[in-house]
N, C-alpha and C positions, 0 to 999 in steps of 0.2 A: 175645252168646253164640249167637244166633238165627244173625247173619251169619257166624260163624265156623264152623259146624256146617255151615249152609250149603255154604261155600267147602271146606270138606273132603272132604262127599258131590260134591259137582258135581267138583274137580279132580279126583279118584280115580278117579269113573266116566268122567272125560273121557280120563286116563289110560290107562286099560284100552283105552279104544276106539280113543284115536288114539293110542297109542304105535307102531304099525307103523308106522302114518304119518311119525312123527318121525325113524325111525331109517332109512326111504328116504330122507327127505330127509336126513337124515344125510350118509348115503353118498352122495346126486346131489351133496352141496355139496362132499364131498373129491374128488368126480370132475370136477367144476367148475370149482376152483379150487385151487391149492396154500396148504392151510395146516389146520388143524382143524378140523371140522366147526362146533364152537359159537365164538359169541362172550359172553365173560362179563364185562362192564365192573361197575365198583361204580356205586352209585345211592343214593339217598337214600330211609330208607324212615320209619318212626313215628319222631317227635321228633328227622328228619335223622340218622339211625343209618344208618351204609352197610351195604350188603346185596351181594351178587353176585349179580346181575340174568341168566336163562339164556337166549339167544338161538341163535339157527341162524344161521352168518355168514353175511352178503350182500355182502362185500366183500373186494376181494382184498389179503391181508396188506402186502403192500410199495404203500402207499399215497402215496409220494413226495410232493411238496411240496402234494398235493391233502388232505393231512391236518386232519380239523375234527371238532368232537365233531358238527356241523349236518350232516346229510346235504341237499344243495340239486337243485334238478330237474336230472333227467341227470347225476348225480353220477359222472363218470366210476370212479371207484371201486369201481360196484356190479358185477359181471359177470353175465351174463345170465338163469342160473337164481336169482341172488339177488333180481334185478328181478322174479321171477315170484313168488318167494316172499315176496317186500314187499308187492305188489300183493294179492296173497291172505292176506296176513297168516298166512298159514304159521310164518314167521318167527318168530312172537312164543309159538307153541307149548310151546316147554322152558317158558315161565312158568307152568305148570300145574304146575311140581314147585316154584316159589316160591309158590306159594300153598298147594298142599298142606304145607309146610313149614314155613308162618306166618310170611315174609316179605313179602307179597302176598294184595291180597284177589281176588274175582270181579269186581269193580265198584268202582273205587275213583280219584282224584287219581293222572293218570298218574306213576312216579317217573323223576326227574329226575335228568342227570348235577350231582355233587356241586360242579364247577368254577362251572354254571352256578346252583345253588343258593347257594355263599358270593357271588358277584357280583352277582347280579338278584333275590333275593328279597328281598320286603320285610314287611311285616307282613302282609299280603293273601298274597303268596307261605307264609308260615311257616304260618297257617294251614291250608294243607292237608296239612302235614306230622302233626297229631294225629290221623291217621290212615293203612290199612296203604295204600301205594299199592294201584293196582288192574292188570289185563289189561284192563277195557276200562272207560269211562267216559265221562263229555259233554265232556271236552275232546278223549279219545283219537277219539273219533266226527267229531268237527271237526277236528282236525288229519288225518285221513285224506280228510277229503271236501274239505277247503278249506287247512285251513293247508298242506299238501307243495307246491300250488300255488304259496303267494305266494315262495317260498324260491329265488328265481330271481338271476342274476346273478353278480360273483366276490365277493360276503360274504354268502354266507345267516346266516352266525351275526351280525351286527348285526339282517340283518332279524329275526332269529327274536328277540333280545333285545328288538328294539324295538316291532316288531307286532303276533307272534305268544302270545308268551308270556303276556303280562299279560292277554290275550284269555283262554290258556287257563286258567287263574289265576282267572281274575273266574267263567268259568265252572263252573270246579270249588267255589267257593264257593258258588253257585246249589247245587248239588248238595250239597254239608254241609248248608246250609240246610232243604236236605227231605228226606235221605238216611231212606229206608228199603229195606223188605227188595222191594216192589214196584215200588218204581222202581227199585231193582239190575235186578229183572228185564225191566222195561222198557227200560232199559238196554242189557241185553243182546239184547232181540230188533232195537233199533235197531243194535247192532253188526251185529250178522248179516247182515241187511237191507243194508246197506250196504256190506258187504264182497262181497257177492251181485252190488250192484247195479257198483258199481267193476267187478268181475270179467267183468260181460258188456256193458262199455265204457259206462254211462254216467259224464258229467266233472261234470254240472252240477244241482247241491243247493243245497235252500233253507238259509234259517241256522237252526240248533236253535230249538226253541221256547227253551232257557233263553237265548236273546240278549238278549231286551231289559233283563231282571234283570241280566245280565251287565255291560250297558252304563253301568245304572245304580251298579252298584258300582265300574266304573271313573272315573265323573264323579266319584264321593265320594273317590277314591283323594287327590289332591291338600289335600283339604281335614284330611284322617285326618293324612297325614303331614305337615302342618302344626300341625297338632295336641299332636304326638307329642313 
């Protein structure tokens, strides 16, 4: 009740303050690129219930054979002001009206497209579905400093299946495990922080503290689903 109270006061006053925001880039994105300002794919949100997820697009509509739900480094796709507003996480903005709307928390298990949800989850994955996704979180924080890196080559969706995700996965468990209303906000000041630091070019971050817990939960993964 506490976190959902929460998430209402903070989206609305965030709202108010950057919606001008939102709607420049709006309009930079339609003067950018041919096609709609936003992009709204479905996602997976409490108990894998799809949701329309609201983004600012960063990619140009006629995506020819370069099409993948994985966006990979240099992803030809992206056009220029969408590269600015990924990097600054601008992008991820309209989600203030998923969270004001009770699809979405402040801090929570990033959500996931639903393709790679029936594919790749597993009982560790399903887990952080009993709760609302988030805008920013200890996996979202790592796949911005670290995971966009490894995503290099012509298959970032194997890589992202095979390296990245169960990383992000094991991490966000770390986070159920001790979720409160104080590490939300710790949370978020490490997003901050970090979109800060990206933005005035640094590349090179240590690994979350929730790593080594992380690690350990993936050692046990094999033994769980033998189990099972």
């Amino acid at each position: 009740m506490v976190k959902r109270l929460f998430d209402i006061v903070a989206s609305a006053t965030a709202l108010l303050f950057l919606g001008p925001v939102i709607l420049l880039a709006a309009v930079a994105v339609r003067l950018s690129s041919k096609g709609p300002a936003f992009y709204c794919p479905k996602r997976a949100g409490v108990n894998g219930q799809p949701f329309t997820l609201f983004k600012l697009r960063t990619m140009h509509i006629d995506q020819g054979q370069n099409a993948s739900a994985v966006t990979g480094v240099s992803d030809p796709r992206i056009f220029a002001f969408g590269s600015l507003l990924r990097k600054t996480k601008l992008d991820e903005l309209p989600q203030l009206w998923n969270i004001l709307i009770g699809d979405m928390s402040i801090v929570g298990p990033r959500p996931e497209d639903l393709i790679n949800v029936e594919r790749f989850y597993d009982e560790l994955g399903m887990s952080t579905l009993t709760v609302r996704p988030g805008l920013a979180g200890v996996s979202s924080i790592y796949n911005y400093t670290h995971g966009e890196k490894m995503l290099v080559g012509d298959n970032p969706e194997e890589i992202y299946a095979r390296d990245l995700l169960p990383v992000k996965l094991a991490l966000e468990a770390v986070y159920l495990q001790d979720a409160s209303l104080s590490y939300d906000l710790r949370l978020i000041a490490r997003t901050i922080v970090a979109i800060a630091q990206i933005a005035s070019g640094k590349q090179d971050f240590p690994e979350p503290p929730e790593m080594q817990a992380a690690r350990t939960i993936l050692a046990e993964r094999p033994i769980i689903a033998a189990a099972a």
